[in-house]
C-alpha positions in Angstrom: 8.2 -3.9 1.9 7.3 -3.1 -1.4 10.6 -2.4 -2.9 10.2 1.4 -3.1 12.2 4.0 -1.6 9.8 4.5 1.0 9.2 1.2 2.3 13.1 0.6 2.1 14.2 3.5 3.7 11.8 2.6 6.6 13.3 -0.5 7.0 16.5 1.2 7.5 15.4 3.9 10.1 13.6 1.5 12.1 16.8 -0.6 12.3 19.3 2.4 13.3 16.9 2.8 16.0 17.8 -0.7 17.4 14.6 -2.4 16.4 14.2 -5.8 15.5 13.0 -5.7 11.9 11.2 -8.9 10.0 9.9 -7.3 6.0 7.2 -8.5 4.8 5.3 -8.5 1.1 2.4 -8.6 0.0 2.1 -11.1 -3.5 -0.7 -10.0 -5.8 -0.5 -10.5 -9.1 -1.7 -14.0 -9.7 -1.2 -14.5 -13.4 -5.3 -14.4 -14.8 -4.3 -11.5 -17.0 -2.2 -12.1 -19.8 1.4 -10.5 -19.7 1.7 -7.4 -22.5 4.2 -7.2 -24.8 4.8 -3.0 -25.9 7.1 -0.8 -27.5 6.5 1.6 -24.5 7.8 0.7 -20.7 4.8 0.1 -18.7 4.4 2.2 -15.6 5.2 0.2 -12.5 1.5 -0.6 -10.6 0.5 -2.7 -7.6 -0.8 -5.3 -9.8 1.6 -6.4 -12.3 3.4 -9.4 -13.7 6.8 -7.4 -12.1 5.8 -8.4 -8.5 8.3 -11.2 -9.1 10.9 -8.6 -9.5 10.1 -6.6 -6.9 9.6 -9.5 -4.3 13.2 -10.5 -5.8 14.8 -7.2 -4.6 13.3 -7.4 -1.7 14.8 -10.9 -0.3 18.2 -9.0 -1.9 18.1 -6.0 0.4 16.7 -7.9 3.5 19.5 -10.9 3.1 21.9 -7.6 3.3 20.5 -6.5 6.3 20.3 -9.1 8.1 16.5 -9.1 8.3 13.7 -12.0 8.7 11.9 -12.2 5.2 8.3 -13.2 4.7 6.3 -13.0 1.5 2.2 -13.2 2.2 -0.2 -14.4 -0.1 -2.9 -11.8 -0.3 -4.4 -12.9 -4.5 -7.3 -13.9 -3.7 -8.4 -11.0 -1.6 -7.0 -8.8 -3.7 -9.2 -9.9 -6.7 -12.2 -9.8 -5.0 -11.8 -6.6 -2.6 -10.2 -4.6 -5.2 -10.3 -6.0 -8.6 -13.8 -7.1 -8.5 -15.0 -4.2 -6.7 -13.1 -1.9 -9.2 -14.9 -3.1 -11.6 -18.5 -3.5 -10.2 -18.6 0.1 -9.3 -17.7 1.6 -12.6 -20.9 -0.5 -13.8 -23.2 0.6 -11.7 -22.0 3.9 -12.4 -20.3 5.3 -9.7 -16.4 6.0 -9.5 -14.1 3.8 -7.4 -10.8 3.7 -5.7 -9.7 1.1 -5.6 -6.7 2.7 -3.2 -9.0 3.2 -0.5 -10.5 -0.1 -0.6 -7.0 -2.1 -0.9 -5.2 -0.3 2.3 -8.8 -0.8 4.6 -9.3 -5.1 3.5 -5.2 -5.8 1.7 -2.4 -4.3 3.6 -3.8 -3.4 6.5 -6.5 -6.7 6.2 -5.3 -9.6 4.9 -1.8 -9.0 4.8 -2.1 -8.5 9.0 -4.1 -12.0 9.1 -1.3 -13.4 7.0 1.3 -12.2 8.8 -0.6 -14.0 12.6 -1.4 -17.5 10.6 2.3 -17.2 10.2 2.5 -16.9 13.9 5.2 -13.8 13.2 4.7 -11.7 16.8 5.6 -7.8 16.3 5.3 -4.7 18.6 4.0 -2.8 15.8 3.1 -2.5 12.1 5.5 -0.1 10.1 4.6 1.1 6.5 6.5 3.8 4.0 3.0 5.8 4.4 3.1 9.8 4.7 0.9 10.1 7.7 0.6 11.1 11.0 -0.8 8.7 14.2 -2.6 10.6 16.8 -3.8 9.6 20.0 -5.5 12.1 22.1 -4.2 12.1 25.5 -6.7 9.7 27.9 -9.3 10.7 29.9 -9.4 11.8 33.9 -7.3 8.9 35.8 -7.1 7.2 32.2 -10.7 5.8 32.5 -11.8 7.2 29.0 -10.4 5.1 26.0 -9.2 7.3 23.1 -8.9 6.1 20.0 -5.9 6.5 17.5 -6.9 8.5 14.7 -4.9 9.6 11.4 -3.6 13.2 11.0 -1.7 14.9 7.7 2.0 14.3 7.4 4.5 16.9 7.6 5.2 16.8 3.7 1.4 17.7 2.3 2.5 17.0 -1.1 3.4 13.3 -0.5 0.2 13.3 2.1 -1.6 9.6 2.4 -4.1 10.0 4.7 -7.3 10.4 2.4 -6.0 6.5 1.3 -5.8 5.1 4.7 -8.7 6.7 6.4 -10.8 3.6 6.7 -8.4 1.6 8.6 -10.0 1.1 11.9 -8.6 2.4 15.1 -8.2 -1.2 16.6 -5.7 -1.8 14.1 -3.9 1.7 14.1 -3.1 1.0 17.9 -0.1 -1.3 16.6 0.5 0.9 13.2 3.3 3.1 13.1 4.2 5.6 10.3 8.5 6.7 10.4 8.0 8.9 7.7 5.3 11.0 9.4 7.6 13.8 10.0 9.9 13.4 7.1 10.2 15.0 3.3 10.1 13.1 0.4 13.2 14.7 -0.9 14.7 14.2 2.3 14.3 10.2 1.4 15.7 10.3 -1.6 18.7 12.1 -0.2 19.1 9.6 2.8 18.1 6.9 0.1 20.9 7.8 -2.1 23.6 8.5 0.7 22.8 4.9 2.2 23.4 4.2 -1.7 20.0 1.9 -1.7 19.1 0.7 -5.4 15.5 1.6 -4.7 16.8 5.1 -4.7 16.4 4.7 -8.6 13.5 2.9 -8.8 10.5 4.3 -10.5 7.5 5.3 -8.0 4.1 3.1 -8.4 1.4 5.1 -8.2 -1.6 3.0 -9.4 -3.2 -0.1 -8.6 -3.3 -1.2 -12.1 -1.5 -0.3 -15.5 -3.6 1.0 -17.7 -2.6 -1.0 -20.0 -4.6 -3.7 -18.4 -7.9 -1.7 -18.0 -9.4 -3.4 -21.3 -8.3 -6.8 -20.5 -10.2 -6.9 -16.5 -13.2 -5.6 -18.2 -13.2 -7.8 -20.8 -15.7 -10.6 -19.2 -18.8 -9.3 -20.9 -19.5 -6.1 -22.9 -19.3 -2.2 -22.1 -22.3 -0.1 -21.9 -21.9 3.6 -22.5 -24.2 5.6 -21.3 -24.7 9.3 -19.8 -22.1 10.8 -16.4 -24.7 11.9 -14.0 -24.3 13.8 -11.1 -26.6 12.6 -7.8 -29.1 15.1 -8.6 -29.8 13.5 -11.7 -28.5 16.0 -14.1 -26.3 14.8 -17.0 -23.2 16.3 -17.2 
């Protein structure tokens, strides 16, 4: 649960259904950057001071539902599988994301070891993701393993799969996607039928405000130099 309208509205479904729903949150931010004060609202991000908010609303809308509440403490592997790495890459010249690297070693990494030191036993692993699981069917008398792969979501626009496709097939067996067939305008209607606040809540849609960029790169100085393509030739 991340306090979106996707996560939120999956909580929801998956309890209409007559399943047994725990939330759970991943905690991030962990303070080393110094809050900003600006004239403009800062975009909501994955990393950010507001986690507190969020993580807020969250034990709100579980206590409502009568769901099991957990927040796990992912900081330190956030720093250094996406943070650190974010930052190493753009020195060395190549271009990250960070995205990719978060779902493959966070959420579907740490937060998952979290979630069994916590000894919290589920049937499967449900996210707000637009994506699609796909297992091919087994092999003659079932003696041929298939692995579970990831396929597009029926809403292209919304479509997650290029961020999640390093997340290994050992761990997809117990991942399930509810929106996979579903519209994102078709959440925000059910959203705001069910009259959910996230309904009105901004989307998040980067790791990290850019109004932080300066700051995380501020441990020794910038280089500039040349964009290159792998052939060598500067563009």
């Amino acid at each position: 649960l991340s306090g979106g309208v996707d996560s939120t509205l999956t909580a929801i479904l998956l309890k209409k259904r007559g399943c047994t729903v725990i939330g759970v949150t991943m905690s991030l931010w962990d303070g080393k950057i110094p809050q900003i004060k600006s004239d403009k609202p800062i975009k909501e991000s994955c990393y950010s001071p507001k986690e507190e908010i969020n993580i807020a609303e969250c034990k709100k809308f579980c206590l409502e539902q009568g769901f099991d509440y957990h927040v796990i403490d992912v900081k330190d592997a956030y720093r250094t599988e996406v943070l650190e790495y974010f930052k190493s890459e753009y020195r060395s010249g190549r271009t990250p994301n960070p995205c990719i690297r978060c779902n493959r070693f966070v959420k579907f990494g740490a937060l998952l070891e979290g979630i069994k030191k916590l000894n919290i036993e589920y049937d499967y692993f449900c996210t707000g993701h637009y994506a699609k699981i796909v297992k091919p069917s087994e092999g003659l008398f079932g003696t041929d393993k298939k692995p579970c792969m990831i396929s597009a979501a029926s809403d292209v626009s919304k479509d997650q799969t290029y961020f999640i496709y390093r997340v290994p097939s050992s761990i997809l067996e117990k991942v399930r996607f509810p929106l996979a067939n579903t519209k994102k305008s078709d959440v925000l209607k059910l959203a705001k039928d069910l009259d959910l606040e996230a309904a009105n809540r901004a989307e998040s849609q980067d790791f990290l405000g850019e109004e932080y960029f300066d700051m995380i790169f501020s441990d020794k100085p910038s280089v500039p130099g040349d964009i290159i393509d792998l052939d060598g030739k500067v563009l």
